[in-house]
Structures are given as structure tokens and as C-alpha cells.
C-alpha positions in Angstrom: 10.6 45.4 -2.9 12.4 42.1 -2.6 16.1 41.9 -3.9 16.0 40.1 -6.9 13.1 42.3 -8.1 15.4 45.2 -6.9 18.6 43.5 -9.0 16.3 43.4 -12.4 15.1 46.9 -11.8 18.7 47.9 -11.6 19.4 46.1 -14.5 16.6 47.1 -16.8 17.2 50.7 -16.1 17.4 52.7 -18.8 20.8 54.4 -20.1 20.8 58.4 -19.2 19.6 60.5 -22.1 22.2 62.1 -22.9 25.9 60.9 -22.5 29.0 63.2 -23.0 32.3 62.5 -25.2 35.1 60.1 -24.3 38.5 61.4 -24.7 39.1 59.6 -27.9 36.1 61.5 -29.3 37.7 64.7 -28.8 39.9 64.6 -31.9 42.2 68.0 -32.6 40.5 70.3 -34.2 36.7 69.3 -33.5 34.6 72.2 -33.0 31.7 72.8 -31.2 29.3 76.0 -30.3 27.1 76.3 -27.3 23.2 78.0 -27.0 23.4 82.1 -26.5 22.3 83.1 -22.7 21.0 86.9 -21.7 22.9 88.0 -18.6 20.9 89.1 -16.6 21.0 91.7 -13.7 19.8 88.7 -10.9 23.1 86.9 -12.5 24.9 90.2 -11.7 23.7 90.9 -7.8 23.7 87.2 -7.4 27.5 86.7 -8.1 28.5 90.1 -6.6 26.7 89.0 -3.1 29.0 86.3 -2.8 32.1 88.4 -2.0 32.7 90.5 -5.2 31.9 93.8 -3.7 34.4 95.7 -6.0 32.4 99.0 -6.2 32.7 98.8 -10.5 30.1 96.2 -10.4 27.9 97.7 -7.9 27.8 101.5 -8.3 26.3 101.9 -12.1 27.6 105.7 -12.1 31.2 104.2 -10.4 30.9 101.8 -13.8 30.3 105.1 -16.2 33.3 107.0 -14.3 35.5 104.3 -15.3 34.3 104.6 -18.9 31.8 101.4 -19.1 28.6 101.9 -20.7 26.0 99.6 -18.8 26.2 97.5 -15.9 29.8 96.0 -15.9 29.8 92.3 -14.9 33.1 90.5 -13.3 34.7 88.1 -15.9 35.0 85.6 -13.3 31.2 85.6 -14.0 31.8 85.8 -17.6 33.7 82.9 -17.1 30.9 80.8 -14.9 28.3 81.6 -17.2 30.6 80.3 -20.2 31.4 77.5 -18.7 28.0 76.6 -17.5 26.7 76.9 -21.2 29.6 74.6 -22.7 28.0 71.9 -19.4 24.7 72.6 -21.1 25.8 71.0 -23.9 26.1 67.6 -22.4 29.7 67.7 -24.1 31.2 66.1 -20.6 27.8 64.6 -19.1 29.1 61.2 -17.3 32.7 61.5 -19.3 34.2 64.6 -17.7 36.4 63.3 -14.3 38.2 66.6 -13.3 39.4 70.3 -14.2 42.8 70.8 -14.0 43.1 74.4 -14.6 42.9 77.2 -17.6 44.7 80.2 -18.9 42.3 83.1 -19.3 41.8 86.5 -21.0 39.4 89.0 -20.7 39.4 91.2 -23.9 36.2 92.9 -23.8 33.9 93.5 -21.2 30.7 91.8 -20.7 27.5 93.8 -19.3 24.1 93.0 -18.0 21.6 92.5 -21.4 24.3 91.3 -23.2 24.4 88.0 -24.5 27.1 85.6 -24.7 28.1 82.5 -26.5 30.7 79.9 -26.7 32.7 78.0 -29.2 35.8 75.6 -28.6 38.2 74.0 -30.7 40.2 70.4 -29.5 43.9 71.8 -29.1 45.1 68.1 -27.4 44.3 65.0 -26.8 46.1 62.1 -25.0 45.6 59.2 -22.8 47.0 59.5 -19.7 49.6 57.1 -17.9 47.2 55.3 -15.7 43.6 54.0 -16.7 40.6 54.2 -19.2 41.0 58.2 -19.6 43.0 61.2 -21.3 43.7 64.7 -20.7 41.9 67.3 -23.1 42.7 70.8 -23.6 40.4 73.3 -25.6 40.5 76.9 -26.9 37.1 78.2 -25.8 36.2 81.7 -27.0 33.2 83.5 -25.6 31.7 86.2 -27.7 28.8 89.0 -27.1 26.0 89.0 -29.0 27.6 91.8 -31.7 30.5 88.8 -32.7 33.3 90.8 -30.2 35.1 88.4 -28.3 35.1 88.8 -24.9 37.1 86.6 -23.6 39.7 83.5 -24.5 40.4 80.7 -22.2 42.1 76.9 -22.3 40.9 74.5 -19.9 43.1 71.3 -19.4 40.5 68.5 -18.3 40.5 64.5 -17.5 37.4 63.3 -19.5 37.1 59.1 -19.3 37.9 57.1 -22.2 35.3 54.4 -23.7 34.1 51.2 -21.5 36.5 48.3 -22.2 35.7 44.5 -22.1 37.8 42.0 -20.3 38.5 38.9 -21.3 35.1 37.2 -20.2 33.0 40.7 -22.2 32.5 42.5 -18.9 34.3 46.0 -17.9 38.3 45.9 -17.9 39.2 46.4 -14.3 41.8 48.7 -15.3 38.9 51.2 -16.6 37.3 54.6 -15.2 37.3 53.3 -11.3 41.4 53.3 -11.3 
């Protein structure tokens, strides 16, 4: 393919189908809930395999001792699964540019067949002091499929604000790449 026929391609291409919010979107106290996902007992050995070897999440009986009724999963998998159902969402897709960190709880536990949701609420929003974007913070709640919430966490991210035009209609070099 010659160059110029590679330069229209490029600039024919389509825009991606879904496309997350900018900062300025992310008003306080916009809400938002995710789809439900089963956890499953593959999730379970899957995460544990990777170091968490604590003897509650492998030994079903160990789990019962401790007064847990099921298959006990870690909430830092809890937590993995709840986030990867808020990225399902598309919420960030293209527009999210880093996690800064979270406070968490765990206030229930969260066992293999149940099933888990999440909901967030805006808590902040404001640019930041250098370039196109702002830092967001959220309440997210993550509840089991009998409404209890399991857990409680707020992430602090750096999500892109929208493209800017120059002075000639093209992007403000001061945007996203700064």
C-alpha cells in the first residue's frame, strides 16, 4: 500500500465505538450502575494461584471453621472483579489516563455463586494544574445479589478532559499529550 493511500486510510478510519467520559462530564453527584457478574469458582482458583494461598480461600471446611458459609473469595478479588465491571462500562474507554489510589472497605463477604454489582456516585471533579484533564474521585459501592453491600471504595483517577481547537481548528497543543 503506497503512502498516500495509507494517509487516507488513516484518515477515513472510523471513530471507536464506544468512547468514555471526559472529566467535565463527570459532574458531582452523577450516578451510574454497572451489569451483575456470577463469581465463579475458576475466578476463585484463578486469583488464589497467583500468590493468595491464605488457607480461608482454599480449604472450604478451613472457610466453615471460621464461620463462612460457601466458598470465601479474597476482597482483593472482590475488588478486581468490581472494578473490571465499572471498565465494562466503557465509562473511562479512551478518557481514563491513570489511578491514583482508593480507600477501601470490605463489609460483607463475597462467595463463589454470588453475584455482584456496582454503582458510583461523582464525589469530585477538578481540572488539574497542567493540561486538557482533571482528577475524579467516586464512591463506588459493590453489592451481592440479595442488595447487602459488600464492600465501599473511592478511587481518585486522572480521566482527559475534551479535545480543544487551536487557533487554526486543529488540537490545542497544550491538550492530552502534555
Amino acid at each position: 500500500m503506497s503512502a498516500a493511500a495509507t494517509s487516507v486510510a488513516a484518515r477515513d478510519w472510523p471513530e471507536p465505538f464506544a468512547h468514555g467520559l471526559y472529566w467535565t462530564d463527570m459532574t458531582v453527584g452523577s450516578a451510574y450502575s454497572t451489569a451483575t457478574r456470577l463469581v465463579t469458582e475458576t475466578d476463585l482458583m484463578r486469583f488464589v494461584s497467583m500468590g493468595f494461598t491464605e488457607p480461608l480461600f482454599l480449604d472450604p471446611a478451613g472457610a466453615q471453621e471460621a464461620g463462612y458459609h460457601g466458598r470465601l473469595v479474597p476482597g482483593a478479588l472482590t475488588f478486581s472483579l468490581a472494578e473490571g465491571l465499572l471498565m465494562q462500562t466503557n465509562v473511562i474507554h479512551g478518557t481514563g489516563i491513570a489511578f491514583l489510589g482508593t480507600t477501601l472497605t470490605v463489609s460483607a463477604p463475597v462467595c463463589v455463586g454470588d453475584t455482584i454489582q456496582v454503582a458510583w456516585t461523582v464525589t469530585g471533579a477538578r481540572p488539574t494544574s497542567k493540561g486538557n484533564r482533571g482528577i475524579v474521585t467516586t464512591r463506588n459501592l459493590v453489592r451481592r445479589h440479595d442488595g447487602q453491600i459488600v464492600m465501599e471504595y473511592s478511587p481518585t483517577r486522572m480521566i482527559s478532559g475534551p479535545p480543544q481547537c487551536g487557533p487554526e481548528g486543529g488540537p490545542d497543543s497544550a491538550g492530552i499529550g502534555s
